[in-house]
TORDRENNU-800752 format. One record per residue (C-alpha): residue in three letters; x, y, z. Coordinates in nm, 4 decimals. Layout:
<aa:ALA	east:X	north:Y	up:Z>
...
//
This chain:
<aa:UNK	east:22.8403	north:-6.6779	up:8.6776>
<aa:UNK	east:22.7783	north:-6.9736	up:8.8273>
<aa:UNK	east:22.7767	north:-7.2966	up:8.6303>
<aa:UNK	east:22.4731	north:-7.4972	up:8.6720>
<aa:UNK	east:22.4008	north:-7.9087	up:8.5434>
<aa:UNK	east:22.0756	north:-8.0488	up:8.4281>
<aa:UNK	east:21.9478	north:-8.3793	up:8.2520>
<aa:UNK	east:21.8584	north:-8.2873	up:7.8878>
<aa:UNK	east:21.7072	north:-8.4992	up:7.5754>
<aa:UNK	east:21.9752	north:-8.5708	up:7.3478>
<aa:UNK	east:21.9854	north:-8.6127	up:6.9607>
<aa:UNK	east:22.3276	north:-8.7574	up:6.8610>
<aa:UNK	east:22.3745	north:-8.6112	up:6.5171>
<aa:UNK	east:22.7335	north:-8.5602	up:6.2920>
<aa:UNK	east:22.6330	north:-8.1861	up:6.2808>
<aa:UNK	east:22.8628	north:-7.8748	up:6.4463>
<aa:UNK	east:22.6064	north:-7.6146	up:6.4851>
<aa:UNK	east:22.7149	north:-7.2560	up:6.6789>
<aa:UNK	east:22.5474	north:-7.0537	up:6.8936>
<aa:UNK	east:22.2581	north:-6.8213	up:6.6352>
<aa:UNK	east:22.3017	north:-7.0845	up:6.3444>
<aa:UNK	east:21.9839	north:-7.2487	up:6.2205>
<aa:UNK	east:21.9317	north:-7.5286	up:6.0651>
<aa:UNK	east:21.6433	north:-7.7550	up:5.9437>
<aa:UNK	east:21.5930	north:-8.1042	up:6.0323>
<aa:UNK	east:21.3567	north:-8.4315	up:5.8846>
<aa:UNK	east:21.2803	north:-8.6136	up:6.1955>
<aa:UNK	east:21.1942	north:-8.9691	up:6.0580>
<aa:UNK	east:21.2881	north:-9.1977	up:6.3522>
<aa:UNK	east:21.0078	north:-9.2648	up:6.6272>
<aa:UNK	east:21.2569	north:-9.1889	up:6.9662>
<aa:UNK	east:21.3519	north:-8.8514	up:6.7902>
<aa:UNK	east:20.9428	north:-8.8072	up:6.7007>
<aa:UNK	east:20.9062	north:-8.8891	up:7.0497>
<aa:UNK	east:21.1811	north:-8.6208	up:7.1893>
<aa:UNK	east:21.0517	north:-8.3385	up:6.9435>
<aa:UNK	east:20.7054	north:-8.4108	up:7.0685>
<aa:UNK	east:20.8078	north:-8.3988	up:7.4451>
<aa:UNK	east:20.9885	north:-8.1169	up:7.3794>
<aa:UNK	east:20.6946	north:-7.9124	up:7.2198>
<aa:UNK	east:20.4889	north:-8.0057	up:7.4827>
<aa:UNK	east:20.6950	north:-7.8914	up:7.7803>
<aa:UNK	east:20.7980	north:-7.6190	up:7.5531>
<aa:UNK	east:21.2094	north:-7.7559	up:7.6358>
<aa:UNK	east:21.5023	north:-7.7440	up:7.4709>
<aa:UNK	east:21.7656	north:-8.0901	up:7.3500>
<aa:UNK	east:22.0993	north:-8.1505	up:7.2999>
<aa:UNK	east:22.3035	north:-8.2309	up:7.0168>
<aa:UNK	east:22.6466	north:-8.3515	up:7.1102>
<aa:UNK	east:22.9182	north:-8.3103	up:6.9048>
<aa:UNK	east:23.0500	north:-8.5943	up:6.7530>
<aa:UNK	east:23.3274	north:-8.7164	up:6.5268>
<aa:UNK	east:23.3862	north:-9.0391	up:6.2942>
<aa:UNK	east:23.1039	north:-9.2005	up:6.4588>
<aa:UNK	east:23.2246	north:-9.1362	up:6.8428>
<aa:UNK	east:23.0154	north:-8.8804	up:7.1015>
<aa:UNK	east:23.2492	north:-8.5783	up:7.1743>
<aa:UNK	east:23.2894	north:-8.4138	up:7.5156>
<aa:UNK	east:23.0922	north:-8.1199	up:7.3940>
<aa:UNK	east:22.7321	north:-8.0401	up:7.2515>
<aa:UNK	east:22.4807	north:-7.7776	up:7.1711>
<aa:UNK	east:22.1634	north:-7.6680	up:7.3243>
<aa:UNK	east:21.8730	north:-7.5978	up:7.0388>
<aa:UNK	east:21.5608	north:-7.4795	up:7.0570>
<aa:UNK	east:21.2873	north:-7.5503	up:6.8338>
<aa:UNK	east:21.1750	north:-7.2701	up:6.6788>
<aa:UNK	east:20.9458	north:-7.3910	up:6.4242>
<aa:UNK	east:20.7089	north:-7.6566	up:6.2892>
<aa:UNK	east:20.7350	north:-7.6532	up:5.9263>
<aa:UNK	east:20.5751	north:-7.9623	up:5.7940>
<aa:UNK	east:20.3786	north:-8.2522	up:5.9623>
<aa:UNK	east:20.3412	north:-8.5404	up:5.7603>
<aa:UNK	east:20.0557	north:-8.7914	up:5.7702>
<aa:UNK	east:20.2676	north:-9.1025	up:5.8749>
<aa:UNK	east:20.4345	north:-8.9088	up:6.1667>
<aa:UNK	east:20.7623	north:-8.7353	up:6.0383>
<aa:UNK	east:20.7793	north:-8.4030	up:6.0963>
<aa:UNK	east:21.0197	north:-8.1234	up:5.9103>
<aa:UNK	east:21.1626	north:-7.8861	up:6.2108>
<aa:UNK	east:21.3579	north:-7.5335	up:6.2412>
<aa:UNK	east:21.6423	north:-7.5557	up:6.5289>
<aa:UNK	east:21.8386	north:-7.2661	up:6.6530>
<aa:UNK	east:22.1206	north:-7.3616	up:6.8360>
<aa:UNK	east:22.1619	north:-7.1682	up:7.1554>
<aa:UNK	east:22.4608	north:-7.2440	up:7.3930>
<aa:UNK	east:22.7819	north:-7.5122	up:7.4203>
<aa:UNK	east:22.7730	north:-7.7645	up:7.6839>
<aa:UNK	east:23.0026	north:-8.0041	up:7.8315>
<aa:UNK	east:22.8721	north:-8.3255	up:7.8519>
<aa:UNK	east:22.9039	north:-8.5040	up:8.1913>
<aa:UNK	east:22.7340	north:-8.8320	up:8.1612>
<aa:UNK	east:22.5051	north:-8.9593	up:7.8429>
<aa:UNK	east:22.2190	north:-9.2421	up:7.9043>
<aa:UNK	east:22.1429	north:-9.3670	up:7.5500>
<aa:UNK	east:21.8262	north:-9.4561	up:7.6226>
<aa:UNK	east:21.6168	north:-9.2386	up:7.9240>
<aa:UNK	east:21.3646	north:-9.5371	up:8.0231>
<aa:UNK	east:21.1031	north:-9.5439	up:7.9716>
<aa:UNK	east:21.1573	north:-9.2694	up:7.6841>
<aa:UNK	east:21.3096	north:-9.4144	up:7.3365>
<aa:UNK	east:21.5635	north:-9.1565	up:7.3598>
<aa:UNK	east:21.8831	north:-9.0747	up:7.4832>
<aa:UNK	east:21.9550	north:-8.8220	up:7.7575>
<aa:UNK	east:22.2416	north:-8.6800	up:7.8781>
<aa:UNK	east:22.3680	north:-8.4492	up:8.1998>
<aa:UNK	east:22.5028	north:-8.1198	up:8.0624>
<aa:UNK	east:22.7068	north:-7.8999	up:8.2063>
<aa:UNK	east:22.7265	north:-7.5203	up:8.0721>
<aa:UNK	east:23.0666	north:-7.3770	up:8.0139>
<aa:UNK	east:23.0971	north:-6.9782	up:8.2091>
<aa:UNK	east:23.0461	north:-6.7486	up:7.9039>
<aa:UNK	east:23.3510	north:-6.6027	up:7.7735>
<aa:UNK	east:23.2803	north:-6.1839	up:7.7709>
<aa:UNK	east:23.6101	north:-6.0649	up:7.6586>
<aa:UNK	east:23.7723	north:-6.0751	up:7.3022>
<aa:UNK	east:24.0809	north:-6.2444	up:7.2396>
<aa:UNK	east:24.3707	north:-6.0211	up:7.2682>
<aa:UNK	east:24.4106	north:-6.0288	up:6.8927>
<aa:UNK	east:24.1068	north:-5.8889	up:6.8041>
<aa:UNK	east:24.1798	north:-5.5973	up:7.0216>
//
């Protein structure tokens, strides 16, 4: 499998999520209003690096939204995410002029198919 890099929107967030987990987010901020909205439009996926005591790890996670749940009248939005795949971040833009948002270029990690030899 070949690996492949690409320039994704990226919401920073103190969150681990893996691959299948799901998880619900208030999206209050106008650049992350902004990034959900491009991202419905062009029906695209974002980013959430991993990060740690207030510093951007090497790593992140692809999500998808999945779901709209609430729209609110002054803009904020509730959202389901599911995250999809790890990523290795190769270079982060925190602002992707002239979006409000961040963006980063992601690199995706060859999928590991076999089980550790302890599990065998």
């Amino acid at each position: 499998m070949a690996t492949q890099q690409l320039t994704i929107p990226m919401f920073p967030l103190n969150m681990v999520l893996l691959p299948g987990e799901t998880k619900t987010l208030h999206i209050f901020e106008e650049r992350y209003k902004q990034l959900v909205a491009d991202c419905l439009d062009n029906e695209a996926h974002f980013g959430i690096p991993f990060m740690h005591q207030k510093a951007m790890g090497d790593y992140g996670i692809e999500v998808k939204i999945s779901n709209v749940i609430k729209l609110y009248e002054n803009g904020e939005l509730d959202i389901a995410i599911e995250a999809i795949r790890v990523f290795k971040i190769i270079e982060f833009s925190k602002v992707l002029t002239p979006k409000l948002y961040g963006a980063g270029v992601i690199q995706f990690e060859e999928e590991i198919t076999e089980k550790p030899s302890h599990l065998l």
